[in-house]
TIRO-2110 file (N, C-alpha, C; in Angstrom, 1 decimal):
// TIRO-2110
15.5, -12.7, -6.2, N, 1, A
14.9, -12.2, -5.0, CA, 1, A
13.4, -12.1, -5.3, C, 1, A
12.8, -12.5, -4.6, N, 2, A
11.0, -12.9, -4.8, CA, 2, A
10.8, -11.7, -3.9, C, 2, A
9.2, -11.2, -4.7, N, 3, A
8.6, -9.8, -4.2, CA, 3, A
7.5, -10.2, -2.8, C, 3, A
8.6, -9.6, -1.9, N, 4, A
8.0, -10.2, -0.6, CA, 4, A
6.2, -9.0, -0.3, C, 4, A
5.3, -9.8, -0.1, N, 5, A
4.3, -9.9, 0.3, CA, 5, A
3.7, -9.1, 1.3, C, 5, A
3.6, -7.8, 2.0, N, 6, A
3.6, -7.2, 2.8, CA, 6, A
1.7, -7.6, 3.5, C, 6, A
1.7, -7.2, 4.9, N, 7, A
0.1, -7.1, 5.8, CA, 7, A
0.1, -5.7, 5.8, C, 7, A
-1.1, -5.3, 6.4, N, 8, A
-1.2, -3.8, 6.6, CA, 8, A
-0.5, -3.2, 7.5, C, 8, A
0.5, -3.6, 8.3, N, 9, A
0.9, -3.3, 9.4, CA, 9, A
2.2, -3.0, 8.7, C, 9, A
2.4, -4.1, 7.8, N, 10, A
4.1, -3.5, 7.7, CA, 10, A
4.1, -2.6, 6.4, C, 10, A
2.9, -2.7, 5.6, N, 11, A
2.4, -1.6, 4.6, CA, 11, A
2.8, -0.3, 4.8, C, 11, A
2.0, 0.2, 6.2, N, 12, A
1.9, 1.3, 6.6, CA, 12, A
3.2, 1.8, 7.0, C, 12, A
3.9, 0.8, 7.8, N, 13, A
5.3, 1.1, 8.3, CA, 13, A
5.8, 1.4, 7.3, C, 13, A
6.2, 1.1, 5.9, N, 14, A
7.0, 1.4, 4.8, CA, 14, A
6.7, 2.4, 4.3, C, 14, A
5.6, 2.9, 4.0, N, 15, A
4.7, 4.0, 3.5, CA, 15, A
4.8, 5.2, 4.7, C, 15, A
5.1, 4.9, 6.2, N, 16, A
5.0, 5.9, 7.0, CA, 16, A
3.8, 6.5, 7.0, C, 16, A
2.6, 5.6, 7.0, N, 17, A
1.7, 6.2, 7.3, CA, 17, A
0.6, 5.9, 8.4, C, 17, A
-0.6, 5.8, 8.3, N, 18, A
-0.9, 5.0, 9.9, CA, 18, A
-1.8, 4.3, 8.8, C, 18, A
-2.4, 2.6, 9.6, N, 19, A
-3.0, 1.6, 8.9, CA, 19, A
-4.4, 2.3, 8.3, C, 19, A
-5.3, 3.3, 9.3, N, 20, A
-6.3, 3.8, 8.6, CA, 20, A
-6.4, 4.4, 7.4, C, 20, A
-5.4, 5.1, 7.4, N, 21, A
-4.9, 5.6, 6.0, CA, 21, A
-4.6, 5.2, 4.9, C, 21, A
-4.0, 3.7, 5.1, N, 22, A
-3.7, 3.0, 4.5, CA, 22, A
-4.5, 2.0, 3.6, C, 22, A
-5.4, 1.7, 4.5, N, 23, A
-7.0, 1.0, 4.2, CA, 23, A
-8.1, 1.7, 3.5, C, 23, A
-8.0, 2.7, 3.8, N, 24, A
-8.4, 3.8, 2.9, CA, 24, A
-8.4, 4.0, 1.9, C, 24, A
-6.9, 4.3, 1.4, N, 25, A
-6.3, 4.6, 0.1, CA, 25, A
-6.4, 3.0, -0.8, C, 25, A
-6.4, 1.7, 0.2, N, 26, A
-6.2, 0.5, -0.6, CA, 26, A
-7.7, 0.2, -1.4, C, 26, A
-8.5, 0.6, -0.6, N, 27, A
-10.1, 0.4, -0.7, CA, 27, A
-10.8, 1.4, -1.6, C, 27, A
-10.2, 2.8, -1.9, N, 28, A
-10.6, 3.7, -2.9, CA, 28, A
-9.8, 3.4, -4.0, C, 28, A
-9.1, 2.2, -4.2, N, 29, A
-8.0, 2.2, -5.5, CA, 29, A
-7.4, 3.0, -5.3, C, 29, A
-6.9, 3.8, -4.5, N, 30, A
-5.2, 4.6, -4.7, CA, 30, A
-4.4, 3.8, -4.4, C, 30, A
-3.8, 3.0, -4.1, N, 31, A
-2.8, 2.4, -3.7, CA, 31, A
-3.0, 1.1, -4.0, C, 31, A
-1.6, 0.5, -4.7, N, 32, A
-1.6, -1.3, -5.3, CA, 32, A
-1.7, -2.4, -4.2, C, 32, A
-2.9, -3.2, -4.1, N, 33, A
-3.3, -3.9, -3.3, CA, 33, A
-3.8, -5.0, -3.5, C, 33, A
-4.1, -5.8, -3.1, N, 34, A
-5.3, -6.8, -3.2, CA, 34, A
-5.9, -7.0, -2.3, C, 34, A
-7.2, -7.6, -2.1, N, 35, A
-7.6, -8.1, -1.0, CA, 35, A
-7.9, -9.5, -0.7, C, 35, A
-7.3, -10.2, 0.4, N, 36, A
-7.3, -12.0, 0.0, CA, 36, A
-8.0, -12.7, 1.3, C, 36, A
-9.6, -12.9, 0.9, N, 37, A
-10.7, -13.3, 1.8, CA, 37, A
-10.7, -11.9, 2.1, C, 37, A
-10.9, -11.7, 3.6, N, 38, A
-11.3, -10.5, 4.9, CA, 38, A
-9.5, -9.6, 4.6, C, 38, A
-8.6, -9.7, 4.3, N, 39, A
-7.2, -9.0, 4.4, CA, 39, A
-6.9, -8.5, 3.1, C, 39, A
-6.4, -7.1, 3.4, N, 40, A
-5.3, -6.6, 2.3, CA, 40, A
-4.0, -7.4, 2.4, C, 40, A
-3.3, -7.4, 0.8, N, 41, A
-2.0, -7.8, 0.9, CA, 41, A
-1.4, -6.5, 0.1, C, 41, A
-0.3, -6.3, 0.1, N, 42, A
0.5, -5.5, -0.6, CA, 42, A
2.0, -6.2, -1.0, C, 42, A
2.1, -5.6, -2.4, N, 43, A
3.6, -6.2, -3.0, CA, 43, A
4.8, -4.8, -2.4, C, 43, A
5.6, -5.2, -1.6, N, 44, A
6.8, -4.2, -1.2, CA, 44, A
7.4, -3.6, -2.5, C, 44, A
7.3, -4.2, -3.8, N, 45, A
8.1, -3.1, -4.8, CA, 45, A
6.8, -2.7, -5.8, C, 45, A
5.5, -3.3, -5.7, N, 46, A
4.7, -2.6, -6.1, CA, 46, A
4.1, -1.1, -5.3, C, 46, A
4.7, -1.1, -4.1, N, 47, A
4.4, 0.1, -3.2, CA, 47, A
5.7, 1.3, -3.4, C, 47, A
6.8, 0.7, -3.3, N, 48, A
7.7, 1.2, -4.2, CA, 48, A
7.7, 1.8, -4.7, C, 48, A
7.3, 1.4, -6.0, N, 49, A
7.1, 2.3, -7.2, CA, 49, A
5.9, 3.1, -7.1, C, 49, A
5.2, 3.0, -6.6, N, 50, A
4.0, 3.3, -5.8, CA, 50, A
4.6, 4.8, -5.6, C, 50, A
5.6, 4.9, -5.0, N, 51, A
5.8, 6.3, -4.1, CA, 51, A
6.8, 7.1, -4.8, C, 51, A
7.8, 6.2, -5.4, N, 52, A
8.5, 6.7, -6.4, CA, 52, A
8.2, 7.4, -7.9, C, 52, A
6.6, 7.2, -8.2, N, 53, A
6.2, 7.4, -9.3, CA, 53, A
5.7, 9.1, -8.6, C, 53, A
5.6, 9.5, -7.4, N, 54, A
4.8, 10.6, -7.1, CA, 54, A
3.4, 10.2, -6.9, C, 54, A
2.7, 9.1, -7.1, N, 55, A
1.3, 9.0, -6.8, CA, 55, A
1.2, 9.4, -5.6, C, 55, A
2.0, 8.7, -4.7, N, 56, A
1.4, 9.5, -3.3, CA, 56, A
1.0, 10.4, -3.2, C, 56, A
1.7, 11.1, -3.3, N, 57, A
1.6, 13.0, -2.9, CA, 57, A
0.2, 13.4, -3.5, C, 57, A
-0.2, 12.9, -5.1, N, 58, A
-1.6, 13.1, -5.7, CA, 58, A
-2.4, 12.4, -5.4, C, 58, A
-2.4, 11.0, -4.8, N, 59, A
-3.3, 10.6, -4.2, CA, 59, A
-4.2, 10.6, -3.4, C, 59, A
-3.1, 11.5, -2.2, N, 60, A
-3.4, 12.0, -0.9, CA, 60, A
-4.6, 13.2, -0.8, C, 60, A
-4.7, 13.4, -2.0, N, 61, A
-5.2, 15.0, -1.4, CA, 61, A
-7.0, 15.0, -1.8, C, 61, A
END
């Protein structure tokens, strides 16, 4: 199974959060991202783990 490739739209949906938030967090280094030309991408099990690790919760604040 290949690590599907997420946009900020479906980022945010998985994360439950809203896109500004999401761009935010990608652009301050909190959150595993890249950016490719003008767009964020996100790895769905790099976000994952992402949330699972508790970063969220300490990232947020």
């Amino acid at each position: 199974m290949g690590d599907d490739v997420l946009d900020t739209m479906q980022a945010a949906e998985l994360l439950k959060i809203s896109r500004v938030t999401l761009l935010k967090l990608a652009q301050e280094g909190k959150l595993p991202g890249q950016k490719v030309g003008r767009q964020w991408r996100f790895s769905r099990e790099a976000l994952i783990k992402w949330l699972e690790s508790g970063q969220a919760k300490n990232k947020e604040k």
